[in-house]
C-alpha positions as CSV (number, residue, x, y, z in Angstrom):
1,X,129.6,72.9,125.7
2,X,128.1,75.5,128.3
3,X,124.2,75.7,128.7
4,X,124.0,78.8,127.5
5,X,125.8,78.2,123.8
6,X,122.9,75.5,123.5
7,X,120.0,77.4,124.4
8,X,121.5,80.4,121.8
9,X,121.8,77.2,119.5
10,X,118.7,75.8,120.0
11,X,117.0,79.4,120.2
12,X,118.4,80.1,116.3
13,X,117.4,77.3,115.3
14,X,113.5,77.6,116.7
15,X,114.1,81.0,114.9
16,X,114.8,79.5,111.6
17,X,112.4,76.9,111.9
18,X,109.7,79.8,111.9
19,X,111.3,81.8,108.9
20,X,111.2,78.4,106.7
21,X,107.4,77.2,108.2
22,X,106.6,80.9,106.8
23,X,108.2,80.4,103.5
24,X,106.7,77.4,103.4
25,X,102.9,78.7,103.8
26,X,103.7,81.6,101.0
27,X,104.9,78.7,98.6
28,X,101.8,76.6,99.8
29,X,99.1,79.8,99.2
30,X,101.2,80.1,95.7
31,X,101.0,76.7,94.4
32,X,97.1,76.7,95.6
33,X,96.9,80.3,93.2
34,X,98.5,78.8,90.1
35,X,96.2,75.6,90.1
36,X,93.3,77.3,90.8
37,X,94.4,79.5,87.8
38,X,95.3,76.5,86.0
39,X,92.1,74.6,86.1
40,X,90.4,78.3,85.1
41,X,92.5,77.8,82.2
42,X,91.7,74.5,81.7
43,X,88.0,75.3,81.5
44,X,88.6,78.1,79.3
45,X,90.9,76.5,76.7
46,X,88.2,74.0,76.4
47,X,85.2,76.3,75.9
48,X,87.1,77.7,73.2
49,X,87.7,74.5,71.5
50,X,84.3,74.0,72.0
51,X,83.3,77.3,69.9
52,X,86.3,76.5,67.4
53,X,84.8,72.9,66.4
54,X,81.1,74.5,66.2
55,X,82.2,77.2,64.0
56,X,84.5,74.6,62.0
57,X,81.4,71.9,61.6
58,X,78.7,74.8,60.9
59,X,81.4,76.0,57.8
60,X,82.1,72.5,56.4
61,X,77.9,71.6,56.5
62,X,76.8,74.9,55.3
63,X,74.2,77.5,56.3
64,X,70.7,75.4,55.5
65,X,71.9,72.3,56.7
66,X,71.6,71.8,60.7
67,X,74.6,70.6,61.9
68,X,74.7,68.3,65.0
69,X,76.7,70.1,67.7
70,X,77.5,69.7,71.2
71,X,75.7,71.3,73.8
72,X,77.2,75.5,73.9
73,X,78.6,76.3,77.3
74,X,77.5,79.5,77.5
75,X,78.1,82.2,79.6
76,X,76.6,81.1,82.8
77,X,79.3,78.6,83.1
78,X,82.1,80.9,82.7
79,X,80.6,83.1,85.2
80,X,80.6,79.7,87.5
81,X,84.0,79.0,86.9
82,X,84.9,82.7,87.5
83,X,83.2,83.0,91.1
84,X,84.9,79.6,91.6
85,X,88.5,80.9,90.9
86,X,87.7,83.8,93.1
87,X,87.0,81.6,96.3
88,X,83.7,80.9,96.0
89,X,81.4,77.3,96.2
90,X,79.4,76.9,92.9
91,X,78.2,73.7,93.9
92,X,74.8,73.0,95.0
93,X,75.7,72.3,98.6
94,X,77.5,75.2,99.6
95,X,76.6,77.9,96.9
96,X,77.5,81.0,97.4
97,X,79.6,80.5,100.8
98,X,83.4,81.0,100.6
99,X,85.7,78.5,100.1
100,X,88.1,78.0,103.2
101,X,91.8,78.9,102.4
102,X,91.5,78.2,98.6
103,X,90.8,74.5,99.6
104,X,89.1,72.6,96.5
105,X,85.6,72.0,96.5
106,X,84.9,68.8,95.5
107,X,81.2,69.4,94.8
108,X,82.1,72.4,92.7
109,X,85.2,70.6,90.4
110,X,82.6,67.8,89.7
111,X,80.0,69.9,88.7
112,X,82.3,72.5,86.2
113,X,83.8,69.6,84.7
114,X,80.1,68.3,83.6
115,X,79.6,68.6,80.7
């Protein structure tokens, strides 16, 4: 082969190398999205079980009676867990200060999954 057709070779291949190191970031910053929405989700779903079962063991015990519930997760939490999914630490060590490329914090996961 001549010297030139395998730097052109090696040259298009560097060239694809880049395209697919690029795809491969976008999928990366994707996949970080849809778990950061998942665990959102996660959170949420639970909440709402939460409220469901309250509601559900305040009906079946009646109105005078006082029913023994778990502990409401109000709306402070959800307002954690939102600044959370938006790139924010909610943890007690770095509150407030942005998380670095959607990395997990986790400080913060610990402390939204208490319960």
């Amino acid at each position: 082969m001549d010297k030139k057709a395998i730097f052109t070779q090696v040259s298009q291949l560097e060239e694809r190398l880049g395209e697919l190191h690029h795809e491969l970031r976008g999928l990366k910053e994707q996949l970080a999205y849809l778990i950061e929405e998942n665990h959102y989700l996660h959170i949420e779903n639970e909440n709402l079980r939460d409220r469901l079962e309250a509601q559900e063991e305040a009906q079946e015990e009646g109105k005078n009676d006082k029913p023994t519930k778990k502990p409401f997760v109000g709306e402070g939490y959800d307002n954690l867990a939102r600044l959370y999914q938006e790139g924010f630490h909610v943890c007690n060590t770095h509150y407030g200060s942005i998380r670095s490329d959607g990395d997990d914090c986790l400080f913060c996961l610990s402390f939204l999954h208490q319960k």
